[in-house]
C-alpha positions in Angstrom: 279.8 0.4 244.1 282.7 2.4 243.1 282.3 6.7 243.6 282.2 8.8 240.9 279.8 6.7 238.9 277.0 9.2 238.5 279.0 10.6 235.5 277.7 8.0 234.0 274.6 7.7 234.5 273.3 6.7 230.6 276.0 3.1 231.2 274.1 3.1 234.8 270.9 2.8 233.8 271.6 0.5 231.0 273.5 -2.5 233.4 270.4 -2.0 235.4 267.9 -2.9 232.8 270.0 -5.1 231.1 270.9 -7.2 234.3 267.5 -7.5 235.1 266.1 -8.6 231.6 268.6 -11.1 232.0 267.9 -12.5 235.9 264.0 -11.8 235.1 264.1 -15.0 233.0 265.8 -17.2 235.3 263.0 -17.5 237.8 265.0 -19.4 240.4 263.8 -20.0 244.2 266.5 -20.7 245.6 270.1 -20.9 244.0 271.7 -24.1 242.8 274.3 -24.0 246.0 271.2 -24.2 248.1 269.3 -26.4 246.5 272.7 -28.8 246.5 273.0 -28.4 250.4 269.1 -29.2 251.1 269.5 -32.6 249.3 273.0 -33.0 250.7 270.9 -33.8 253.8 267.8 -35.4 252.8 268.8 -38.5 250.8 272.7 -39.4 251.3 272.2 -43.0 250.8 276.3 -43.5 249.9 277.9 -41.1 247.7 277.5 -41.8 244.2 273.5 -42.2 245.0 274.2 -38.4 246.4 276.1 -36.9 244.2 273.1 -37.8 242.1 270.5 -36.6 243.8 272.1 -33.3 244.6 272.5 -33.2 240.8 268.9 -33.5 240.4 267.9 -30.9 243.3 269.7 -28.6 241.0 268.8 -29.8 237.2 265.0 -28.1 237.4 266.3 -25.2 236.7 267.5 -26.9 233.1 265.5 -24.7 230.9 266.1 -21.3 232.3 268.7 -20.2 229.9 266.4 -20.7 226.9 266.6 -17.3 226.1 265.7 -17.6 222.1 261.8 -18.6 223.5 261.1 -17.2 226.5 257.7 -18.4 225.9 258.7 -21.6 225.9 261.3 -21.3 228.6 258.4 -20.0 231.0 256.3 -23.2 229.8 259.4 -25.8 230.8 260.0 -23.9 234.1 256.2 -24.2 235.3 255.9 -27.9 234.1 259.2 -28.7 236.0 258.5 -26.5 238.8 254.4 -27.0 239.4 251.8 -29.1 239.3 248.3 -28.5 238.6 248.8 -25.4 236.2 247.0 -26.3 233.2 249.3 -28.5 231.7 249.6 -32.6 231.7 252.9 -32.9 232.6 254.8 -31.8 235.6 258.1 -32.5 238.1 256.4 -35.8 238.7 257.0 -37.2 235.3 260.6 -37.5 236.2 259.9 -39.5 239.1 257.7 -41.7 237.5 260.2 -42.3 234.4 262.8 -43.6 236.5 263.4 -47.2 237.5 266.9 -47.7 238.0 268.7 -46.5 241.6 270.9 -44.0 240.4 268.2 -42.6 237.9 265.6 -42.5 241.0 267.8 -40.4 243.2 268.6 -38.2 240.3 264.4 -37.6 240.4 264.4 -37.6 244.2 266.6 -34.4 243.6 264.5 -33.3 241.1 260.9 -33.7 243.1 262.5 -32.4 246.0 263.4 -28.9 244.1 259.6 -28.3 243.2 257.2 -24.9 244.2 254.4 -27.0 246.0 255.7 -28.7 248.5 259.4 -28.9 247.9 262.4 -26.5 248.7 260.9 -23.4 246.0 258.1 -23.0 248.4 260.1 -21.5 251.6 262.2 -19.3 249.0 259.2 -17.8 247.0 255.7 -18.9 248.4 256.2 -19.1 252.8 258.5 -18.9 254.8 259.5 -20.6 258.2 261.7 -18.9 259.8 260.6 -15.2 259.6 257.9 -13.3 261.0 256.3 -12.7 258.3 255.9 -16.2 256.5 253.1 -15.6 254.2 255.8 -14.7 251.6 259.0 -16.7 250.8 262.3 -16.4 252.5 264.0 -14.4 249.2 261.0 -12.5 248.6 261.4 -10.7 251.7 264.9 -10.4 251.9 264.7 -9.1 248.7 262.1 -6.5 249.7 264.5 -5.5 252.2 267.4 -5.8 250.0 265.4 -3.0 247.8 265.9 -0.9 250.4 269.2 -0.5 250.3 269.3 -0.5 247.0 266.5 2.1 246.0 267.9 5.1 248.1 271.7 4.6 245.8 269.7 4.3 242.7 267.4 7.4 243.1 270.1 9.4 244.6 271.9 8.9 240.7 269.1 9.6 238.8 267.8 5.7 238.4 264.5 5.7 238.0 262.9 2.1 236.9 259.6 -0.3 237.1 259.1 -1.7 240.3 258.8 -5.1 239.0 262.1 -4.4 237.4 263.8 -3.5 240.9 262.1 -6.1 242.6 263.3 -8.9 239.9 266.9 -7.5 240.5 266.9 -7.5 244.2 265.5 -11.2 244.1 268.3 -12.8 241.7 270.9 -11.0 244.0 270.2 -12.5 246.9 269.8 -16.0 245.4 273.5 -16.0 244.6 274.2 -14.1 247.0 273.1 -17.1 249.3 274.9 -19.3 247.6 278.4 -18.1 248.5 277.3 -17.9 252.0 276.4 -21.5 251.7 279.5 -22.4 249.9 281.4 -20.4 252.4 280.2 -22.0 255.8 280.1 -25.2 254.1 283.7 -25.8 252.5 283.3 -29.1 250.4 279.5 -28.1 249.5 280.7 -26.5 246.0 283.2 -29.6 244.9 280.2 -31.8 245.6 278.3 -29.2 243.1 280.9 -29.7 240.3 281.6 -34.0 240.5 277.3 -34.3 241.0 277.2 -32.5 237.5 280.4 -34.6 236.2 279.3 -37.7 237.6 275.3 -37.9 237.2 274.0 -41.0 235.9 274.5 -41.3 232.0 270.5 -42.3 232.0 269.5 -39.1 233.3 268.5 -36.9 229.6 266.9 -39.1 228.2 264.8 -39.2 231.6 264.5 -35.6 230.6 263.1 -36.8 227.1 260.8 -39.7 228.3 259.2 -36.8 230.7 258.9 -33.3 228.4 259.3 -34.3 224.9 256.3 -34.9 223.8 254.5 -32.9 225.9 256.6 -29.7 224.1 255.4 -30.6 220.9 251.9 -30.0 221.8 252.7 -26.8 222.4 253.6 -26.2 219.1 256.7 -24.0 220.0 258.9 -23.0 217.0 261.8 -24.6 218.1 260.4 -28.2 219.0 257.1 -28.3 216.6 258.4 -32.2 216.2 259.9 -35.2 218.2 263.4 -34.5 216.7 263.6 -30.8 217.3 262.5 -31.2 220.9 264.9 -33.9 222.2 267.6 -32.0 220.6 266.4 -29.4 222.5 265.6 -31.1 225.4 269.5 -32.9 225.4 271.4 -29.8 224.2 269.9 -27.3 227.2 271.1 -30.2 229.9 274.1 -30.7 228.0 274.7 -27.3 228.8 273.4 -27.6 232.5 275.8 -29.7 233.3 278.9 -27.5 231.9 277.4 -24.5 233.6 277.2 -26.3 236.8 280.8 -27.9 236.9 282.0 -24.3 236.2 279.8 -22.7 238.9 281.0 -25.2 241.4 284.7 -24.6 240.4 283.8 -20.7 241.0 282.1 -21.1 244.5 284.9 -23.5 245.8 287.5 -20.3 245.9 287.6 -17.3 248.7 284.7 -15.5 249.7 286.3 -12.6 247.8 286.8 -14.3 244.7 284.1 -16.0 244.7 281.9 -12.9 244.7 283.9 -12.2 241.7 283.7 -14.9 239.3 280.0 -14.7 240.1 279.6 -11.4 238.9 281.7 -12.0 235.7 279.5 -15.1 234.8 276.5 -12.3 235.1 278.4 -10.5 232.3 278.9 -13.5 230.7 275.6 -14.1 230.8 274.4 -10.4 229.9 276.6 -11.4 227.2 275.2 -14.4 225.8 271.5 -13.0 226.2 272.0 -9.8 224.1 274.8 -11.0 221.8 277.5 -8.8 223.6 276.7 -6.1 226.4 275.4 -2.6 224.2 278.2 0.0 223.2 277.5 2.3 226.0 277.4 0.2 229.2 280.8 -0.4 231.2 281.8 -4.0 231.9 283.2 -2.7 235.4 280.0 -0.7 235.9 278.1 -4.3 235.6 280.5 -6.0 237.8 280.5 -3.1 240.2 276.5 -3.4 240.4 277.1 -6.9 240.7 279.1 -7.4 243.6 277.5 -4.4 245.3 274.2 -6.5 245.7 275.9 -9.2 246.2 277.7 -7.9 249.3 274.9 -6.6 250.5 272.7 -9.4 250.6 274.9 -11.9 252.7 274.9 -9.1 255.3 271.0 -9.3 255.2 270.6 -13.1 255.2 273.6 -13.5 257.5 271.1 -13.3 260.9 268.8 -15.9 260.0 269.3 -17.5 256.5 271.0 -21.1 258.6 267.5 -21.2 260.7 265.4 -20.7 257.4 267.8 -23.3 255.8 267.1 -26.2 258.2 263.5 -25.5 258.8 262.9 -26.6 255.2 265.1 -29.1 255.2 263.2 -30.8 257.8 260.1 -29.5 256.5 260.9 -31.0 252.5 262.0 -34.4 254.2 258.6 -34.7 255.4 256.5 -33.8 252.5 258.6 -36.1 250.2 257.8 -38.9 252.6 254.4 -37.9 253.0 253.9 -38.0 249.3 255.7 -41.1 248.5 258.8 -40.1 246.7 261.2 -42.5 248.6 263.8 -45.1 247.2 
């Protein structure tokens, strides 16, 4: 982060809040990058069958930009995330909807992204490669990521909620983790851009056949009926998609830049939450926070993220088998 900033300290504390509002409701495990690279090497059963499954290891995270119902956004994240939560449908419907080949590895994707037994469960719930693995991978780099983070925010004056410090740290080092991914992995983020261009045509109205009707139950203002909620349901992975060729198209350039673009879409995003960034915060204070975290949470990971990486590779191959989601 750049000196001088404690000057303005009113613009400091406002990024802070507002970038964590805005990652709080995102709720990722791991980031898309990651999740690409995982089913890059479980499936890869010729490239157009991979391109769609790393398309669907990605797409469960469809309905975490929903930001006009965050009710409702926290309702499609658990029943695409979780299973036995209360609720009659879950990740499996996707896999159960689809029939054709490129439509099942699309859902092989998808079940393979879940908090139970897929990839979500080394990033939030245990993990395998550190000491401690009673708590996800980017929960405790996170936790060590506040560390660093805490000291430079007190020393300014910051003073927030811990589970407003904590949500930060978290969403930092998910993207921070894909650039390093991207990075040591050069045609990984191209892959991320033509799986989103080239998934299977079949694939939303997968997404309706599975949620639909389930989100009219609900009773949610914005999908009380059939209509309203596969408009919904089409328009959010309409936008998936888009936000995903773009995001490749970001991580395929120089560490440097990459880092970057990154922390302009989080303004972007900021943006789009709040209907522009308040009149008091500094767009290069945001980016500054931004890339600040960003930084430091590669040099966190960089020890021990590629042993966590292929420990739940292998570990996710073997559950999907184990549970019957093959093709």
């Amino acid at each position: 982060m750049e000196k001088g900033h404690g000057r303005k300290l009113p613009a400091i504390v406002a990024v802070v809040i507002l970038f964590s509002a805005v990652s709080a409701t995102q709720a990722f495990g791991w980031g898309s990058a990651v999740h690409a690279y995982i089913d890059d090497h479980l499936g890869r059963r010729g490239p157009v069958r991979n391109l769609n499954e790393i398309y669907g290891a990605m797409v469960p995270d469809v309905f975490n930009f929903l930001f006009s119902d965050m009710d409702m956004m926290k309702y499609l994240y658990t029943v695409t995330h979780y299973q036995g939560v209360g609720y009659p449908d879950d990740y499996i419907n996707v896999w159960e909807k689809s029939h054709c080949i490129f439509s099942k590895a699309v859902a092989f994707g998808f079940v393979s992204h879940n908090g139970n037994f897929g990839a979500d469960l080394t990033a939030h719930h245990f993990s395998l490669a550190l000491p401690e693995g009673n708590n996800g991978y980017v929960i405790q780099k996170a936790a060590s990521l506040r560390k660093n983070i805490l000291p430079l925010m007190l020393n300014n004056g910051i003073i927030l909620p811990d589970p407003v410090i904590d949500e930060l740290c978290h969403d930092l080092v998910e993207f921070a983790l894909d650039v390093m991914i991207t990075q040591q992995n050069r045609g990984l983020a191209a892959k991320i851009s033509t799986a989103a261009m080239l998934r299977t045509p079949e694939f939303p109205l997968i997404l309706v056949k599975s949620y639909a009707k389930g989100l009219v139950q609900q009773q949610f203002p914005e999908a009380d009926n059939y209509p309203a909620a596969v408009k919904l349901i089409l328009k959010a992975e309409n936008e998936f998609r888009k936000s995903m060729i773009a995001y490749g198209q970001a991580l395929m350039q120089d560490e440097e830049t990459a880092i970057d673009l990154i922390a302009q879409q989080l303004v972007d995003l900021a943006k789009a939450f709040l209907g522009g960034l308040p009149p008091n915060v500094d767009e290069k204070v945001f980016l500054g926070l931004a890339k600040y975290g960003l930084v430091t949470s590669m040099e966190i990971c960089s020890e021990d993220f590629n042993r966590e990486l292929q420990a739940t590779i292998d570990y996710v191959a073997d559950k999907l088998a184990g549970n019957g989601i093959s093709y």
